[in-house]
BAPARO-840843 format. One record per residue: residue in one letter; x, y, z of N, C-alpha, C in turn. Coordinates in steps of 0.02 Angstrom, whole numbers, padded with zeros to 5 digits. Example, Ala and Ser with C-alpha at 12.3 -4.5 7.8 and 13.67 -1.06 7.14 Angstrom:
// residues 2
+--------+--------+--------+--------+--------+--------+--------+--------+--------+--------+
! residu !   n_xx !   n_yy !   n_zz !  ca_xx !  ca_yy !  ca_zz !   c_xx !   c_yy !   c_zz !
+--------+--------+--------+--------+--------+--------+--------+--------+--------+--------+
!      a !  00660 ! -00284 !  00390 !  00615 ! -00225 !  00390 !  00660 ! -00165 !  00390 !
!      s !  00642 ! -00112 !  00354 !  00684 ! -00053 !  00357 !  00645 !  00002 !  00394 !
+--------+--------+--------+--------+--------+--------+--------+--------+--------+--------+
END
This chain:
// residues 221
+--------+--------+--------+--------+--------+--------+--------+--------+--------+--------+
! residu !   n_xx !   n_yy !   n_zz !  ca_xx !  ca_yy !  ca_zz !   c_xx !   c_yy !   c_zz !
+--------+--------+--------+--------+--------+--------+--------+--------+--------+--------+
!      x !  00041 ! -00060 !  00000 !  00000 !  00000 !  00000 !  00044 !  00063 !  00000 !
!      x !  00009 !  00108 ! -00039 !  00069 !  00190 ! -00050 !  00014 !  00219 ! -00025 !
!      x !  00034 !  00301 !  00029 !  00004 !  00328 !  00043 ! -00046 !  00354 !  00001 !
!      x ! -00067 !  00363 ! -00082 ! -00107 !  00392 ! -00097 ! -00148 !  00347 ! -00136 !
!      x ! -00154 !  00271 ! -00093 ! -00200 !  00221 ! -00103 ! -00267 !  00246 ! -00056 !
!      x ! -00251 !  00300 !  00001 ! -00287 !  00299 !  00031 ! -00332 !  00354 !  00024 !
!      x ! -00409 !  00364 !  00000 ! -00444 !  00401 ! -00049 ! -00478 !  00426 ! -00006 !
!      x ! -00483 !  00501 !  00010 ! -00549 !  00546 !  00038 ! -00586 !  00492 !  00044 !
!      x ! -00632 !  00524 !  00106 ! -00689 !  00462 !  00104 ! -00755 !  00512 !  00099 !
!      x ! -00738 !  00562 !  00112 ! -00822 !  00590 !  00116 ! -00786 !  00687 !  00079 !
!      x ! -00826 !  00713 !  00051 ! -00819 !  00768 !  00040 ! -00825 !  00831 !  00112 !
!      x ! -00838 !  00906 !  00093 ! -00837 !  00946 !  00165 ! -00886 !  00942 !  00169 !
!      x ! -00940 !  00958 !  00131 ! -01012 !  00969 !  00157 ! -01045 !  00882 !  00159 !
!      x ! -00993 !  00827 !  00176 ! -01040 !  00775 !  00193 ! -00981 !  00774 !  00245 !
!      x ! -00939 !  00785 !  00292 ! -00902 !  00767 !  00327 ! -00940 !  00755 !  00401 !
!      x ! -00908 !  00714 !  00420 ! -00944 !  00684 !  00485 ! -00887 !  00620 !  00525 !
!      x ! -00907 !  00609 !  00576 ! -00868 !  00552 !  00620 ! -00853 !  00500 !  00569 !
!      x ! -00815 !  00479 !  00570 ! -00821 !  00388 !  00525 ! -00764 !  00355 !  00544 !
!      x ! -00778 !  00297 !  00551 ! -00713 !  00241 !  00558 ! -00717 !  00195 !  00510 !
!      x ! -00659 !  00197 !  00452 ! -00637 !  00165 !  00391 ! -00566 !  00135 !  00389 !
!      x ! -00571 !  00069 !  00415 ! -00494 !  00068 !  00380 ! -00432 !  00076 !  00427 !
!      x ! -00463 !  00083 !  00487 ! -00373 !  00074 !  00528 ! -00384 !  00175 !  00531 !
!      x ! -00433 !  00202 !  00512 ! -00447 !  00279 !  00543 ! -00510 !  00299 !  00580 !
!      x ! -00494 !  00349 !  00615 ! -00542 !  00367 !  00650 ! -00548 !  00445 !  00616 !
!      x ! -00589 !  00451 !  00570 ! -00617 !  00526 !  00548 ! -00641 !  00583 !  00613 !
!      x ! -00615 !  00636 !  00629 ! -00651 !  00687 !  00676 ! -00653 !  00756 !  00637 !
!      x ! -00696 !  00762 !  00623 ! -00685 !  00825 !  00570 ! -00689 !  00895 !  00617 !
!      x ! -00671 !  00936 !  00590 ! -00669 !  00991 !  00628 ! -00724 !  01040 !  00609 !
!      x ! -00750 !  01076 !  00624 ! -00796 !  01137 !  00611 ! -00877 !  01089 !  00608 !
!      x ! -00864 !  01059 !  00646 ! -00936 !  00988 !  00632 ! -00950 !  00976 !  00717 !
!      x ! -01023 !  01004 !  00730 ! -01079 !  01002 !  00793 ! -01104 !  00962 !  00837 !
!      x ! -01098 !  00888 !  00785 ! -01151 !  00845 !  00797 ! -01093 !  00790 !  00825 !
!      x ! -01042 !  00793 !  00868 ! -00996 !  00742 !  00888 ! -01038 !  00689 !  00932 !
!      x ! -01081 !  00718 !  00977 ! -01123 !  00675 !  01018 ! -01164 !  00649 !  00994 !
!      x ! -01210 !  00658 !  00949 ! -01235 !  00624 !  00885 ! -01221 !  00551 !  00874 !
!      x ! -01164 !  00557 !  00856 ! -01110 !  00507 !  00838 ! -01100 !  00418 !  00889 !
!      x ! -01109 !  00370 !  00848 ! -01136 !  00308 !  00898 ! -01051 !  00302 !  00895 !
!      x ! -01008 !  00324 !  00951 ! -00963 !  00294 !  00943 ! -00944 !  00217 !  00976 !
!      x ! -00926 !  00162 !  00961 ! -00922 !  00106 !  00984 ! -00868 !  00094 !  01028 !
!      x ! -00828 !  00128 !  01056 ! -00794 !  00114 !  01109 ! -00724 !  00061 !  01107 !
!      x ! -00665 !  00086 !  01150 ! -00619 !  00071 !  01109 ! -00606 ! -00008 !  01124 !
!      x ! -00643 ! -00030 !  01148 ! -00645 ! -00111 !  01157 ! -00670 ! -00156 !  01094 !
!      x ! -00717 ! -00115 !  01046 ! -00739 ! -00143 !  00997 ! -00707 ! -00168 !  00961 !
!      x ! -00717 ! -00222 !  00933 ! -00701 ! -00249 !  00885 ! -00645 ! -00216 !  00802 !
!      x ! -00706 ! -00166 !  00792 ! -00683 ! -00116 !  00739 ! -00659 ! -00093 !  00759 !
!      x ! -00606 ! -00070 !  00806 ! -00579 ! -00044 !  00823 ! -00475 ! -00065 !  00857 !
!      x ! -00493 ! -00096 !  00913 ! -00443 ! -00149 !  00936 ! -00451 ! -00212 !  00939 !
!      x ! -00507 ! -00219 !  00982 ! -00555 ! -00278 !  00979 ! -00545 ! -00330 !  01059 !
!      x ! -00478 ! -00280 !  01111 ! -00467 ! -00300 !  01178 ! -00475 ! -00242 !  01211 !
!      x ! -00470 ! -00280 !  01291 ! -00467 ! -00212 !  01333 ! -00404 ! -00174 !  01358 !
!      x ! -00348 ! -00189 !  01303 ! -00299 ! -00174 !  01337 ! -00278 ! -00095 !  01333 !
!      x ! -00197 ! -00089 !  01380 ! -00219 ! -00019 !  01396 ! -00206 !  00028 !  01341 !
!      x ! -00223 !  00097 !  01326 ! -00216 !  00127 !  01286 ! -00169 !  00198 !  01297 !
!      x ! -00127 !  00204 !  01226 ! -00063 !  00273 !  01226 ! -00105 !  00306 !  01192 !
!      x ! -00071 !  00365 !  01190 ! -00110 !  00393 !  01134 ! -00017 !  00446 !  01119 !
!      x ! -00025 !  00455 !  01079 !  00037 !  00508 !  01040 ! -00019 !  00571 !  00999 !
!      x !  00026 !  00603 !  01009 ! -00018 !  00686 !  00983 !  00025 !  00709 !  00931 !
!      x ! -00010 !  00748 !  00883 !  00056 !  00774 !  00831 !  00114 !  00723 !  00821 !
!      x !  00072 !  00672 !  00783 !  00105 !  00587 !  00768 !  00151 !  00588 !  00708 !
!      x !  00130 !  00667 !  00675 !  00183 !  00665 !  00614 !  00166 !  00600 !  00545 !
!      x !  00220 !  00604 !  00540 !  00204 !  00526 !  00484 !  00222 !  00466 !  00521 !
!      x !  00231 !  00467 !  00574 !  00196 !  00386 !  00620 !  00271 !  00352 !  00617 !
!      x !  00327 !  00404 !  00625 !  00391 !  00350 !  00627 !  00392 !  00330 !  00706 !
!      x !  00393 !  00364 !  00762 !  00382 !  00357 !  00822 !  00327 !  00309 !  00863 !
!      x !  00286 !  00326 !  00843 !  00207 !  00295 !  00874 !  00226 !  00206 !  00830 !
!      x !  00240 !  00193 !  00766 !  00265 !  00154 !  00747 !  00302 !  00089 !  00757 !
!      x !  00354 !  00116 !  00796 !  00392 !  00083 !  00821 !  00374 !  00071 !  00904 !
!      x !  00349 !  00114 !  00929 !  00325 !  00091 !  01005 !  00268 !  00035 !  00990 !
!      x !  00225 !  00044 !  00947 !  00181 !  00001 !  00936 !  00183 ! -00079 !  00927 !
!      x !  00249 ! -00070 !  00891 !  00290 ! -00159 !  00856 !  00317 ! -00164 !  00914 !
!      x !  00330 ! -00129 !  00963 !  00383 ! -00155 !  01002 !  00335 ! -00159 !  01072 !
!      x !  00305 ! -00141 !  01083 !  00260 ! -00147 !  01133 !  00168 ! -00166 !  01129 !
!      x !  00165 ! -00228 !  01100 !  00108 ! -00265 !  01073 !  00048 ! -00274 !  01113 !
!      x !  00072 ! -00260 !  01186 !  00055 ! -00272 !  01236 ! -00009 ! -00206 !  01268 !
!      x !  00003 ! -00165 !  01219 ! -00018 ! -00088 !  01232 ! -00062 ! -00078 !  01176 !
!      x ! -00105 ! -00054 !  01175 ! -00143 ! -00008 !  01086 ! -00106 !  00083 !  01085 !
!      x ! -00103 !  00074 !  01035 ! -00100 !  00136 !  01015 ! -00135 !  00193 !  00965 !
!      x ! -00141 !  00255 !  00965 ! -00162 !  00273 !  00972 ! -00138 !  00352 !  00919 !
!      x ! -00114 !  00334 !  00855 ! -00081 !  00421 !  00826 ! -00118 !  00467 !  00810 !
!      x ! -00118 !  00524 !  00828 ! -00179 !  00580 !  00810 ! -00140 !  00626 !  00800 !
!      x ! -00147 !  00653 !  00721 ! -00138 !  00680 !  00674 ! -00195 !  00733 !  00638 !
!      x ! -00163 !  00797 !  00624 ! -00223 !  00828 !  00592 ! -00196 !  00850 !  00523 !
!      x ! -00153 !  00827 !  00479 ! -00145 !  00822 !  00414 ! -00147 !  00786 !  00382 !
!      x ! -00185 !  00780 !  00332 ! -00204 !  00702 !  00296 ! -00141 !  00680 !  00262 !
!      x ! -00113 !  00717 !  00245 ! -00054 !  00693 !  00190 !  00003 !  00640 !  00249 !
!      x ! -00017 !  00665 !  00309 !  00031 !  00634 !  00371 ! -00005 !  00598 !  00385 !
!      x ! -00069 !  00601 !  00379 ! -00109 !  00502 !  00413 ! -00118 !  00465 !  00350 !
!      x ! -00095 !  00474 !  00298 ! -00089 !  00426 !  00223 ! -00024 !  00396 !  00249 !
!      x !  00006 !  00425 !  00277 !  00076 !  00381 !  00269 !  00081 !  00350 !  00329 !
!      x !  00049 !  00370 !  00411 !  00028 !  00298 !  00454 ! -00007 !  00268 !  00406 !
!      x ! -00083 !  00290 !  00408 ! -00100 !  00222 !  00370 ! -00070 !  00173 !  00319 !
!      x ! -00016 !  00200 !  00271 ! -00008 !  00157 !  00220 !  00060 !  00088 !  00262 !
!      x !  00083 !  00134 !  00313 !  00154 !  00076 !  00365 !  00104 !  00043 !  00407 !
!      x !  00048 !  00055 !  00417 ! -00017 !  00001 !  00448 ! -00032 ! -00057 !  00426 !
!      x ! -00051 ! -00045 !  00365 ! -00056 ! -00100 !  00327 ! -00009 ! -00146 !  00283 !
!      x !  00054 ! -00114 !  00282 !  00124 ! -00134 !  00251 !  00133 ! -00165 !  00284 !
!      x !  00126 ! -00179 !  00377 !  00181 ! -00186 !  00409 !  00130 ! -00245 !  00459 !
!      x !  00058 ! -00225 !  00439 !  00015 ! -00266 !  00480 !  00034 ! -00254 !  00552 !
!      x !  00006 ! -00198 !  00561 !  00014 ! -00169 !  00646 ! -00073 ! -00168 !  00678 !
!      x ! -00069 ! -00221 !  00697 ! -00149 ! -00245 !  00748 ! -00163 ! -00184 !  00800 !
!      x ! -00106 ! -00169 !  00829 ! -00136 ! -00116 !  00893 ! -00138 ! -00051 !  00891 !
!      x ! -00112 ! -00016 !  00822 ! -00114 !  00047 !  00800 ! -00183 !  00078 !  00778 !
!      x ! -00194 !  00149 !  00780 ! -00245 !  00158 !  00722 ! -00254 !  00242 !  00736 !
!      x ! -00256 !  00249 !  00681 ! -00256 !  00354 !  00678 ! -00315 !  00382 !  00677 !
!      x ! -00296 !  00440 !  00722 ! -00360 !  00475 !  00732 ! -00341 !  00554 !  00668 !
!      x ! -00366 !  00548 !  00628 ! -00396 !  00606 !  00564 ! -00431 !  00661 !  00597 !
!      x ! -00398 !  00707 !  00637 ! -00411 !  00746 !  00669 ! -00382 !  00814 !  00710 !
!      x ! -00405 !  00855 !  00763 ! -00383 !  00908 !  00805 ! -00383 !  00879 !  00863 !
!      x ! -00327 !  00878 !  00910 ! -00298 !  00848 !  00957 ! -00355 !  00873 !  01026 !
!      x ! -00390 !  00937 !  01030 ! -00422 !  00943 !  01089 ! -00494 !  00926 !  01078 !
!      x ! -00527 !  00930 !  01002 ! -00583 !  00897 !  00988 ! -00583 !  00829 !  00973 !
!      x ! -00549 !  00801 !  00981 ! -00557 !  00708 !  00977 ! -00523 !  00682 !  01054 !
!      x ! -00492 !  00709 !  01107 ! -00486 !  00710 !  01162 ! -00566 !  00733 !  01201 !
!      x ! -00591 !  00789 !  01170 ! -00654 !  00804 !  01220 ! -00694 !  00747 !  01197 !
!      x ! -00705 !  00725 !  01140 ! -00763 !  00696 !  01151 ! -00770 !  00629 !  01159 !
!      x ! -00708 !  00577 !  01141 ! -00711 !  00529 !  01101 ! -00656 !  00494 !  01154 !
!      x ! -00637 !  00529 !  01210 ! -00614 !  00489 !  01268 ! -00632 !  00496 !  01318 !
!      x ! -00654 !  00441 !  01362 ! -00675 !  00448 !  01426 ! -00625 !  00455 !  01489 !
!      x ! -00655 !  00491 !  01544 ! -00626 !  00488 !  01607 ! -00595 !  00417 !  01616 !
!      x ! -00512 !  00444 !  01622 ! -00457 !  00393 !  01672 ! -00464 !  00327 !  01616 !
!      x ! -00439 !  00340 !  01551 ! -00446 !  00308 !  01508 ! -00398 !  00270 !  01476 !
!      x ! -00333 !  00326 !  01493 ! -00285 !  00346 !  01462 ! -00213 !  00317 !  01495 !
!      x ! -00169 !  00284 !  01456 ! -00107 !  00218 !  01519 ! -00063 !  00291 !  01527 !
!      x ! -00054 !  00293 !  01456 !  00013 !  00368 !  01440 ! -00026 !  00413 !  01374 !
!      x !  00009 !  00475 !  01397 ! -00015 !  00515 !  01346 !  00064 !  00554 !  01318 !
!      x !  00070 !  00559 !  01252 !  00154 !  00579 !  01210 !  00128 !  00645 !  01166 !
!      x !  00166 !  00697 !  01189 !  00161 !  00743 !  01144 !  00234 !  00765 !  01110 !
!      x !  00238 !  00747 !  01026 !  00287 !  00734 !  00999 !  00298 !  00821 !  00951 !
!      x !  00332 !  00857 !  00944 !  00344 !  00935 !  00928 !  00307 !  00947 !  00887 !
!      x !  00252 !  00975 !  00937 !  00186 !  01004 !  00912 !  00233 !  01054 !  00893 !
!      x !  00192 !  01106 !  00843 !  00196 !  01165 !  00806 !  00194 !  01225 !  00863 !
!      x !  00241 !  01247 !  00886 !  00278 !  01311 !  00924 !  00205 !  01395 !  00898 !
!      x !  00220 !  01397 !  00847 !  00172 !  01451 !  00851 !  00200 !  01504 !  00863 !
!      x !  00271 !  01534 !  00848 !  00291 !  01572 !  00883 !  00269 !  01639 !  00896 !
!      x !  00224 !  01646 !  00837 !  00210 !  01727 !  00847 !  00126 !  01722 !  00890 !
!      x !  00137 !  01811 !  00924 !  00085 !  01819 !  00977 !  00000 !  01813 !  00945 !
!      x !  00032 !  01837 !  00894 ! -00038 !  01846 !  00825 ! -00060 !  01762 !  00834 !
!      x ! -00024 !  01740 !  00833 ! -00047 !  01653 !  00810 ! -00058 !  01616 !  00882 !
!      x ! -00042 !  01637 !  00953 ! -00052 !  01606 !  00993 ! -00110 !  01559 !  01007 !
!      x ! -00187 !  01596 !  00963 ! -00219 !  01533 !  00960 ! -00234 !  01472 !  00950 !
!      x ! -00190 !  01470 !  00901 ! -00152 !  01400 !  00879 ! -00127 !  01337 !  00906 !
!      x ! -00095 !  01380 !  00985 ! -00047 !  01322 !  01012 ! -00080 !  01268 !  01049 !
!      x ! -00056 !  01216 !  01057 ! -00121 !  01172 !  01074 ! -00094 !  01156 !  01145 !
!      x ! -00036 !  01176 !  01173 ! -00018 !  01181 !  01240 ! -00039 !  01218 !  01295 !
!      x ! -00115 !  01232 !  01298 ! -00144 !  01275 !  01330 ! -00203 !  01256 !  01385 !
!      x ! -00212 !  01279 !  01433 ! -00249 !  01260 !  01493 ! -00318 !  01211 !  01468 !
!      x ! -00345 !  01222 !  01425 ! -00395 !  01194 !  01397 ! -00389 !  01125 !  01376 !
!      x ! -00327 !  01124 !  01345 ! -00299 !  01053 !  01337 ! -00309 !  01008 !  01392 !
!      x ! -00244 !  01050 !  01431 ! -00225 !  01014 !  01478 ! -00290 !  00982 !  01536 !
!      x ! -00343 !  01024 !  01527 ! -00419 !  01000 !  01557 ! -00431 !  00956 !  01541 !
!      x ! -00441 !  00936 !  01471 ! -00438 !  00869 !  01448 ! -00388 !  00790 !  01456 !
!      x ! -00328 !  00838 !  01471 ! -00262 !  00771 !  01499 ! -00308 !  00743 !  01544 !
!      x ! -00297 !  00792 !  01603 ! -00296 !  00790 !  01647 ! -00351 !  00731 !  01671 !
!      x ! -00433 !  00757 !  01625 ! -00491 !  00708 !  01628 ! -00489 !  00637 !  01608 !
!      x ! -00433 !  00619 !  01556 ! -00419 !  00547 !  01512 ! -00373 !  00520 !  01568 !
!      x ! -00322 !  00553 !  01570 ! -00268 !  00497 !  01619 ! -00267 !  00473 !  01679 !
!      x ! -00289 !  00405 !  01682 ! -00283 !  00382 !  01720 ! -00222 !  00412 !  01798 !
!      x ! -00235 !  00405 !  01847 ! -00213 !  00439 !  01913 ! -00136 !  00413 !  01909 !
!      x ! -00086 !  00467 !  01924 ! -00030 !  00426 !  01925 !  00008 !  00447 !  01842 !
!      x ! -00017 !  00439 !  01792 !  00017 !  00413 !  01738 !  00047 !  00473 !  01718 !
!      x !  00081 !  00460 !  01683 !  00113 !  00519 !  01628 !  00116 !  00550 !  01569 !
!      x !  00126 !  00617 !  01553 !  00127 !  00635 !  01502 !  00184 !  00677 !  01462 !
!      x !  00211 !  00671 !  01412 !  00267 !  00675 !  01397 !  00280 !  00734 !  01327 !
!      x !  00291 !  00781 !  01353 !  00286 !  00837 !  01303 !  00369 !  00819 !  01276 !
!      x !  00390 !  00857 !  01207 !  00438 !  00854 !  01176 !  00452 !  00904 !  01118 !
!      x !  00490 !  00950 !  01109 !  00509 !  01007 !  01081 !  00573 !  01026 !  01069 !
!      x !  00592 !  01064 !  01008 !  00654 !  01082 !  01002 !  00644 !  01158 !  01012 !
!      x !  00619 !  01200 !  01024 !  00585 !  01244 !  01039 !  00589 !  01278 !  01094 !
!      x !  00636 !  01306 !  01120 !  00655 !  01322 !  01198 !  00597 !  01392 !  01235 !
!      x !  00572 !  01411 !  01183 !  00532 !  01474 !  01227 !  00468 !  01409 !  01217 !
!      x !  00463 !  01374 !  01169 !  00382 !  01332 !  01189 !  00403 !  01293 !  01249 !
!      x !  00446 !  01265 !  01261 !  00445 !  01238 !  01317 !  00436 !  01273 !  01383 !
!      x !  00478 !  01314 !  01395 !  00450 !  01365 !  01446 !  00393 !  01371 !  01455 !
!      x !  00343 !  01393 !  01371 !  00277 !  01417 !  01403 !  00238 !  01365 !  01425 !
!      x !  00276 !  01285 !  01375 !  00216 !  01233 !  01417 !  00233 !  01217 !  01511 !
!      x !  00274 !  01234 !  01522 !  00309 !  01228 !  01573 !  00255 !  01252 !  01623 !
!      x !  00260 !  01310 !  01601 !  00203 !  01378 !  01649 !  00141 !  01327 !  01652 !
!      x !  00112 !  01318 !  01592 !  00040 !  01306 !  01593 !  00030 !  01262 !  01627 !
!      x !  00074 !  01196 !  01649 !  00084 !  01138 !  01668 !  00065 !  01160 !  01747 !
!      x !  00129 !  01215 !  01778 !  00143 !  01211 !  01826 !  00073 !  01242 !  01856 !
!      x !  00022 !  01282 !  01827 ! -00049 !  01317 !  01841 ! -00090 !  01285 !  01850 !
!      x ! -00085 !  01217 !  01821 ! -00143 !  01180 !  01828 ! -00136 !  01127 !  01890 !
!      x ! -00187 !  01135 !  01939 ! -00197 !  01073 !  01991 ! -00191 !  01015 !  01976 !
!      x ! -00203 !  00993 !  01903 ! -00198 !  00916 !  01909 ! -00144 !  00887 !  01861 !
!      x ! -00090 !  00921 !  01878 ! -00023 !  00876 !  01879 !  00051 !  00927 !  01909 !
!      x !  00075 !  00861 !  01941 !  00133 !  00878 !  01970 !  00197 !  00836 !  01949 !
!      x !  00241 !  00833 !  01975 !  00322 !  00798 !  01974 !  00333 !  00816 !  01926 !
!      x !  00354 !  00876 !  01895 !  00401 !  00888 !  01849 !  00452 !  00861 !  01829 !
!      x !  00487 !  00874 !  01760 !  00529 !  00854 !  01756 !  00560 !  00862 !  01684 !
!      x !  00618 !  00909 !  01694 !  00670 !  00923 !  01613 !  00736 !  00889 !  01598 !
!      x !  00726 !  00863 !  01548 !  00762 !  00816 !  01538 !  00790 !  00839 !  01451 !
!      x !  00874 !  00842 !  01439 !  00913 !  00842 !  01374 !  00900 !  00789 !  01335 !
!      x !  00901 !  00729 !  01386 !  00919 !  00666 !  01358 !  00863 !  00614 !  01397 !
!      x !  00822 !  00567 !  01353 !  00802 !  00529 !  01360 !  00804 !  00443 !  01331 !
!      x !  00846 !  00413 !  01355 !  00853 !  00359 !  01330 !  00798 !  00326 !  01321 !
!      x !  00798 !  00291 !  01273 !  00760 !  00221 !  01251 !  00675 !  00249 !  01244 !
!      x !  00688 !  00315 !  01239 !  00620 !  00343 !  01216 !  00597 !  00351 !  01121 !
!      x !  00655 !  00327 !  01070 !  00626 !  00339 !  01006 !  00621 !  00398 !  01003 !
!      x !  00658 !  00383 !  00928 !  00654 !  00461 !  00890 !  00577 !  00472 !  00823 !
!      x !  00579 !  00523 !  00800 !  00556 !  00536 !  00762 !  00582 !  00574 !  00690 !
!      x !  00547 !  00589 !  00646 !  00542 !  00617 !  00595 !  00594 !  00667 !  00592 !
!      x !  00542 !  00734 !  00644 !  00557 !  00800 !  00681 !  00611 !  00790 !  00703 !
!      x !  00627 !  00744 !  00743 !  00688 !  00740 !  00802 !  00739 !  00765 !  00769 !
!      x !  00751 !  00694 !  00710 !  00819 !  00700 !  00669 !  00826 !  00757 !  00648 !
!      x !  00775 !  00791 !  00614 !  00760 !  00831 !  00563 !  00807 !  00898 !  00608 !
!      x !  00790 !  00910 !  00682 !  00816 !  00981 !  00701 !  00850 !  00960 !  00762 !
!      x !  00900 !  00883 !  00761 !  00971 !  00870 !  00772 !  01003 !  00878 !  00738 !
!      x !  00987 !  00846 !  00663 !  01053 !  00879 !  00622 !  01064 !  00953 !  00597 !
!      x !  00995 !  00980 !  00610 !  01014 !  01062 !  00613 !  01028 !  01113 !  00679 !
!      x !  01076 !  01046 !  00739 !  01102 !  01062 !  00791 !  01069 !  01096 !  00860 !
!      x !  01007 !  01081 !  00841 !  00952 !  01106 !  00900 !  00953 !  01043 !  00952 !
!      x !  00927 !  01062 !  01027 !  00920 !  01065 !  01083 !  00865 !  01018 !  01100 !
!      x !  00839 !  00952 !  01109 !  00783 !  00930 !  01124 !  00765 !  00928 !  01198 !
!      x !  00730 !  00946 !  01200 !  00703 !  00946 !  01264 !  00643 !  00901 !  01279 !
!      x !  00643 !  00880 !  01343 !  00619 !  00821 !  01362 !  00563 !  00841 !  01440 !
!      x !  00498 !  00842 !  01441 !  00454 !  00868 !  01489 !  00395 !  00812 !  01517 !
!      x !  00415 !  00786 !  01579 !  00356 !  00752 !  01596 !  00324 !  00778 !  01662 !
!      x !  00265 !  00745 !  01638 !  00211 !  00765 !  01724 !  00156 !  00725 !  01742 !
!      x !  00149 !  00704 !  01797 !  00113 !  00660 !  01834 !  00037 !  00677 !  01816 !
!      x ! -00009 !  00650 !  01813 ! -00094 !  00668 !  01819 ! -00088 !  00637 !  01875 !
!      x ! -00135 !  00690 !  01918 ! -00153 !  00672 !  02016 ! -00252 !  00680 !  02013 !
+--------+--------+--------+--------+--------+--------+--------+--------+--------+--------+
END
């Protein structure tokens, strides 16, 4: 399978929830999410066990989420992506590679978190270098923001972690702040270097142009 085996499924003015194929459609600018019979991630169409679930955010083209997936069978996963041209190419290493516990969410990272996950749901949650946003004009953009984090906070299970990641030294700071504001998570923690955590796409991409990765986790209480 080549990524552009994988064909629109619905036009804009028919766009709506759908699960096709190893995706989970969440369209954006669309009302009716509760509407929507979603079947739950035990289903069949879906994973088809109860085991526990990751989720990765800003999954990129799925080199990361990928490899945790093959290597940890034991887990479902979970890539959510909001560029199609970047969930053609998970999907197409899905089916190349026959990965059972994977499957992409076709979507915006705080509208398929609000609706489509339940309370304490969540084993780990990975945020892989979301888009910085640097300018003030665009701050609406950033998806590292209290609102989000309302939503972590509601999915993850008590205890667990979540793992921000950036080359981006003023985004880190600001997720830093937002982190440290919110009641429901604590134990910080910055880290240069993280072993045996997998690289990505991004990673390489702004190591070999000699940037700084930074490494951010925090407890849900």
């Amino acid at each position: 399978m080549k990524p552009k085996d994988l064909k629109a499924v619905y036009s804009w003015k028919e766009r709506r929830p759908l699960i096709a194929d190893r995706i989970f459609h969440v369209p954006n600018h669309y009302e009716h999410h509760d509407a929507f019979a979603f079947p739950g991630w035990d289903d069949a169409s879906l994973f088809g066990n109860s085991n526990p679930i990751c989720v990765e955010y800003c999954a990129g083209n799925g080199a990361w989420i990928l490899e945790r997936a093959k290597s940890s069978p034991h887990l479902n996963w979970v890539a959510v992506e909001m560029r199609y041209d970047r969930v053609r190419k998970i999907w197409s290493k899905i089916q190349n590679e026959t990965i059972p516990n994977l499957i992409v969410v076709c979507g915006e990272a705080w509208n398929f978190t609000h609706h489509y996950l339940k309370e304490d749901s969540i084993e780990e949650a990975y945020i892989n270098f979301p888009d910085p946003w640097p300018k003030e004009k665009h701050e609406k953009h950033r998806l590292m923001k209290p609102r989000f984090l309302d939503e972590l906070a509601r999915v993850l299970k008590e205890g667990k972690k979540v793992t921000f990641v950036s080359d981006d030294a003023t985004y880190v700071e600001q997720t830093t702040q937002v982190f440290h504001s919110h009641p429901h998570f604590h134990s910080y923690s910055l880290m240069k270097e993280c072993p045996g955590y997998g690289t990505s796409w991004f990673e390489d991409l702004w190591r070999e142009k000699g940037k700084k990765i930074h490494y951010l986790q925090f407890v849900a209480q």
